[in-house]
C-alpha positions in Angstrom: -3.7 -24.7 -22.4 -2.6 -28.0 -20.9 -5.4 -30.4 -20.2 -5.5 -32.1 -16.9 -5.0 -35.9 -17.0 -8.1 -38.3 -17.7 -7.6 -39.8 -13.9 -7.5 -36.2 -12.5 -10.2 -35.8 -10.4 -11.5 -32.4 -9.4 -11.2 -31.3 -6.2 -14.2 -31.9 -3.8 -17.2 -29.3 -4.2 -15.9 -28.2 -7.0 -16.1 -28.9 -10.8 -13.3 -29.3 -13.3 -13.7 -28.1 -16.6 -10.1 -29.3 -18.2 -7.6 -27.1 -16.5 -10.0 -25.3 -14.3 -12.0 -25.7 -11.4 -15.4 -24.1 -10.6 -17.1 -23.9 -7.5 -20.0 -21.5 -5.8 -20.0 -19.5 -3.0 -23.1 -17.7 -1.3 -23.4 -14.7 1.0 -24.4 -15.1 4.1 -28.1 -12.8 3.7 -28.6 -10.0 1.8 -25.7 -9.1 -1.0 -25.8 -5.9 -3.4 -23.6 -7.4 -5.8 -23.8 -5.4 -8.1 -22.0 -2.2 -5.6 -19.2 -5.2 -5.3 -18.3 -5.1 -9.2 -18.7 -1.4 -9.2 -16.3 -1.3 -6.5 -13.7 -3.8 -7.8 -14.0 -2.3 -11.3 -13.2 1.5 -10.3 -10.1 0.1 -8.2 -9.1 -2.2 -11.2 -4.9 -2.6 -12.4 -4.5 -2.3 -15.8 -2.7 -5.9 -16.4 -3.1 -7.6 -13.5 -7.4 -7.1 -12.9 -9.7 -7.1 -15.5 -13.5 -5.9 -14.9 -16.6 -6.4 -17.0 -19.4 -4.3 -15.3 -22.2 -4.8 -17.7 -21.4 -8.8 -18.0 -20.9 -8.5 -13.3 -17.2 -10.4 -14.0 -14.1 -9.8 -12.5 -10.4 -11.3 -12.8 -7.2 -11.5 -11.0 -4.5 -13.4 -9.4 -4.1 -14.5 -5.8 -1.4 -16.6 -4.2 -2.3 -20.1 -2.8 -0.6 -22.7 -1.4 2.2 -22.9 1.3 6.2 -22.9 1.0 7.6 -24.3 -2.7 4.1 -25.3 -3.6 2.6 -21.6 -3.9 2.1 -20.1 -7.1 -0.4 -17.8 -8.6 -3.7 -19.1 -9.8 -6.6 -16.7 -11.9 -9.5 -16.6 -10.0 -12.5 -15.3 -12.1 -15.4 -14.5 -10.8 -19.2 -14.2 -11.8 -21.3 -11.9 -10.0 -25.0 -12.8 -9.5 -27.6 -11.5 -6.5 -27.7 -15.7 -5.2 -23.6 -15.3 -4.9 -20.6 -15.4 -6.9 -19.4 -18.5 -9.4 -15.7 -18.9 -9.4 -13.5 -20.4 -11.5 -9.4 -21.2 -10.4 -7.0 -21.5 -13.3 -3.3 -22.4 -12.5 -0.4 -21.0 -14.7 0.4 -23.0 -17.4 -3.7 -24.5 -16.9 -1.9 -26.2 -14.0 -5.2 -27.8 -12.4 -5.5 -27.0 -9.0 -5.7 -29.1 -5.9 -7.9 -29.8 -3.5 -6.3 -27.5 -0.9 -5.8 -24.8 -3.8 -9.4 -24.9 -3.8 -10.8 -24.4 -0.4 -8.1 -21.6 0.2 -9.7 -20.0 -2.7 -12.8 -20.3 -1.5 -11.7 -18.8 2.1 -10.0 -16.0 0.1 -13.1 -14.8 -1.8 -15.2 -14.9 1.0 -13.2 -12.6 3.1 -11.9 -10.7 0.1 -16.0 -10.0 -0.7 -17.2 -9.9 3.2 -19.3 -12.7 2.4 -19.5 -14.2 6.0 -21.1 -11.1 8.0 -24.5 -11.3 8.8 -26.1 -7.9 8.2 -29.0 -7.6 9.7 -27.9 -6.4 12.9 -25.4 -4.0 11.1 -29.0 -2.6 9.0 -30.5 -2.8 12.3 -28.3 -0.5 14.4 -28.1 1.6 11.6 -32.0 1.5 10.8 -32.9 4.6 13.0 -30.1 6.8 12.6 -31.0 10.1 10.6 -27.9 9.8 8.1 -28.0 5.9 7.5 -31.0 4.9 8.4 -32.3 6.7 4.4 -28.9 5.0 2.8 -29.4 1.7 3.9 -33.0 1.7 3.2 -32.4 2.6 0.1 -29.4 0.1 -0.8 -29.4 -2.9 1.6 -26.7 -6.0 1.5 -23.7 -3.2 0.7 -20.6 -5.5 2.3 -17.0 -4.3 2.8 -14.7 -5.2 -0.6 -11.6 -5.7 0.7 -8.9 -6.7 -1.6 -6.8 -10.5 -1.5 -3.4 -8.9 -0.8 -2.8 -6.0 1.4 0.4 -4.7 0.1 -1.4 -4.3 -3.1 -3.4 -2.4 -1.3 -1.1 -0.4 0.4 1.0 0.5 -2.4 -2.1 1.6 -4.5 -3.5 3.5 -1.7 0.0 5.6 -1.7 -0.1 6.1 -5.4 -3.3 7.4 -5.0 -2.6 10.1 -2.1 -3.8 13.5 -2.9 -4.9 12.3 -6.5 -7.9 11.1 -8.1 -8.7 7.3 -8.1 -7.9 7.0 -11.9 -4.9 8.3 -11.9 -3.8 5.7 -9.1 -5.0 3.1 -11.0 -2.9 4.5 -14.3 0.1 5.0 -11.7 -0.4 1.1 -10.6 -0.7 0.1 -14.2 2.5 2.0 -14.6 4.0 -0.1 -11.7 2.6 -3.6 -12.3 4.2 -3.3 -15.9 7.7 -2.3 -14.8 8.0 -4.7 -12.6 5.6 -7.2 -12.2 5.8 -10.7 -13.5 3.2 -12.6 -16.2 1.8 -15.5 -15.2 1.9 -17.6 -18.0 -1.3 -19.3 -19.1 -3.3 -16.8 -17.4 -3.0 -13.2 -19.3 -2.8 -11.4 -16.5 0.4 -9.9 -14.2 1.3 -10.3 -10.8 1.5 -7.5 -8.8 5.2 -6.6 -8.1 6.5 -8.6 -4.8 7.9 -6.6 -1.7 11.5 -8.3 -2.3 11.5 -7.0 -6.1 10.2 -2.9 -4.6 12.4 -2.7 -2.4 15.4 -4.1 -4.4 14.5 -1.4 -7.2 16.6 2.2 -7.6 14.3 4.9 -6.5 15.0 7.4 -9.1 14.4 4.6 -11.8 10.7 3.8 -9.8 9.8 7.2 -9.9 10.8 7.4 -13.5 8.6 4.0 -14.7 5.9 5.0 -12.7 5.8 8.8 -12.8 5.5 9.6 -9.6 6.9 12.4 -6.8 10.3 11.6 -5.4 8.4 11.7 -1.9 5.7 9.2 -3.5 8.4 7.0 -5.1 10.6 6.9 -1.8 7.2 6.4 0.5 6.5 3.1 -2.1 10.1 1.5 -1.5 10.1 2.7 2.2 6.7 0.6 2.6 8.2 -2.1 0.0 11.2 -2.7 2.6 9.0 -3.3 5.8 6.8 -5.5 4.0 9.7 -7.4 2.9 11.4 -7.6 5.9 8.4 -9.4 7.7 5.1 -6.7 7.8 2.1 -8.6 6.8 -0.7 -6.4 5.7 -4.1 -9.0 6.3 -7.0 -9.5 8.3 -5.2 -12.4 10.7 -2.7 -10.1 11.9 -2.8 -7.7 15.3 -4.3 -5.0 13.9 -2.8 -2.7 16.2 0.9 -3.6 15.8 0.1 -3.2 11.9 -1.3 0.0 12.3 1.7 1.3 14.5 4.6 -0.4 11.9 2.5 1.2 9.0 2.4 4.4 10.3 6.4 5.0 11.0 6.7 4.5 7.4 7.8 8.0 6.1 4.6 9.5 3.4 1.7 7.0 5.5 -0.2 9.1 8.2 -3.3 8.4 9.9 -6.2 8.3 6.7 -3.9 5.6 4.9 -3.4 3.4 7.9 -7.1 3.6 8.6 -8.0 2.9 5.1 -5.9 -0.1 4.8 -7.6 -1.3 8.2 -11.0 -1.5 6.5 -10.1 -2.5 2.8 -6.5 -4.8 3.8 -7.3 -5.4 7.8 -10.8 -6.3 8.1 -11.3 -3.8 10.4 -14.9 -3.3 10.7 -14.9 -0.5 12.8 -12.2 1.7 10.9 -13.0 5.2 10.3 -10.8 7.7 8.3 -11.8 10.7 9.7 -9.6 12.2 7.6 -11.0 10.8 4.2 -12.6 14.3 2.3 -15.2 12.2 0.6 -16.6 11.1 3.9 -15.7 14.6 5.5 -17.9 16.2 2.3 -21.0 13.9 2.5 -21.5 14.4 6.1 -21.4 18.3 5.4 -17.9 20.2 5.4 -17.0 18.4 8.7 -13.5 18.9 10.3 -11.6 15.5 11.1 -12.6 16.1 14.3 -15.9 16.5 13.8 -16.0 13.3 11.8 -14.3 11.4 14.3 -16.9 12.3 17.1 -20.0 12.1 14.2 -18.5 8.1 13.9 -18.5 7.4 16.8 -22.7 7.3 17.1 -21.8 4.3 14.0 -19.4 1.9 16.2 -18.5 -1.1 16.0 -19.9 -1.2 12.6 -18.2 2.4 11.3 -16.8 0.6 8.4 -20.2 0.0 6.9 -20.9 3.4 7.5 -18.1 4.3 5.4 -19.0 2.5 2.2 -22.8 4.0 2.5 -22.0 7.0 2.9 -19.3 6.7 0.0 -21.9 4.9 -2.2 -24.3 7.9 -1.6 -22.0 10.1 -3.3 -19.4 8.4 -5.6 -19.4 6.0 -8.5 -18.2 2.7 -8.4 -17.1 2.5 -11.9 -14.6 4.6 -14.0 
């Protein structure tokens, strides 16, 4: 690894640690960290995440920086109940910039939903029948989101109608056909839109293993995003929503997914989700629908209680 410079200074509020830079960031009141690495470890890509849920670590690469200066940077992170310690490594142990730096920070905090206050989410939810129990029992559960939304989106599809380890092998299966490794950093970045929707559909389906439907629904969604669709939390939510779902293969429960893992939805509610159709007893998508409703604006946090009542967070 390349050591920086002896006049390179670290960027401010953070420390520098030869190639690396370190800095802290703090939830905004309560924080069940621990449901955060559970979370992030049972959606974690073989090659391009790596999870340690004894140790509360995490690892993967984002991409910071604007126009010929962005790149991919490691972020790892340390999970503790006072917040999360992070540490950015460029490729090549490329130090990172000041600017590198605080857009990292900005990225973990809404990747980790580290700016909400809950206490008026517990509040709201204090006295209702079905939450009222899950919260008391597990305060501080935030909405994980994830840094890049047509990761997201693309995982989501692989994982239609199968169970959530076999998406993560099928994403494994994608990110090593074609994704890229970042030098320096041992891990590999998630295949771009560009290189999807450029690939042979018979050949995808072959390197990941997938349905022909599954296969042409990835380089359907691979070709919007690369012709302009941006999957994230500044968009219009609604004109996302509406581009997503014209995409042959996405219907209603993806597009409402990615609104509260990819958008930032908070009030996003998959109806249609059989997890959440299951814990609130055999309900109908219809039924769920109306039952959310009592849970607005906060239905997204009703979502992840009432999925943490029932599911693991870990493979």
């Amino acid at each position: 690894m390349t050591e920086a410079p002896p006049d390179a200074a670290a960027p401010e509020g953070a420390a520098s640690d030869g190639a690396a830079a370190r800095f802290v960031v703090e939830p905004a009141g309560t924080w069940d960290h621990l449901h955060a690495v559970g979370l992030l470890a049972a959606h974690s890509v073989p090659g391009a995440e790596a999870t340690d849920v004894a140790a509360a670590t995490h690892a993967r690469l984002v991409e910071l920086g604007t126009g010929v200066a962005r790149a991919s940077y490691r972020l790892d992170l340390s999970f503790a109940s006072p917040g999360v310690d992070v540490t950015v490594t460029g490729a090549d142990g490329v130090l990172p910039t000041e600017a590198t730096v605080d857009e990292a920070r900005r990225v973990v905090r809404t990747w980790l939903d580290l700016d909400t206050d809950l206490d008026d989410v517990e509040r709201g939810f204090a006295d209702d029948p079905v939450l009222g129990p899950l919260v008391a029992a597990r305060p501080g559960i935030r909405v994980t989101g994830n840094p890049d939304g047509f990761e997201t989106a693309v995982m989501t599809v692989l994982g239609q109608q199968v169970s959530l380890a076999a998406a993560r092998t099928f994403t494994g299966r994608l990110v090593a056909a074609y994704g890229d490794p970042v030098a320096g950093t041992g891990l590999t970045r998630f295949p771009r839109a560009e290189r999807l929707a450029a690939a042979d559909v018979d050949e995808l389906r072959a390197a990941v293993g997938v349905t022909n439907s599954r296969a042409r629904t990835i380089h359907a969604l691979a070709e919007v995003v690369a012709d302009g669709l941006v999957i994230a939390p500044e968009v219009d939510h609604a004109d996302a929503r509406r581009r997503l779902l014209a995409v042959p293969g996405i219907g209603p429960w993806t597009v409402e997914y990615l609104a509260v893992r990819a958008l930032g939805d908070r009030d996003a509610w998959p109806a249609g989700d059989l997890v959440l159709r299951r814990v609130l007893g055999g309900l109908t998508t219809k039924q769920a629908a109306a039952a959310g409703a009592a849970w607005s604006p906060w239905r997204a946090y009703a979502l992840f209680h009432l999925w943490a009542a029932v599911l693991p967070t870990a493979p």
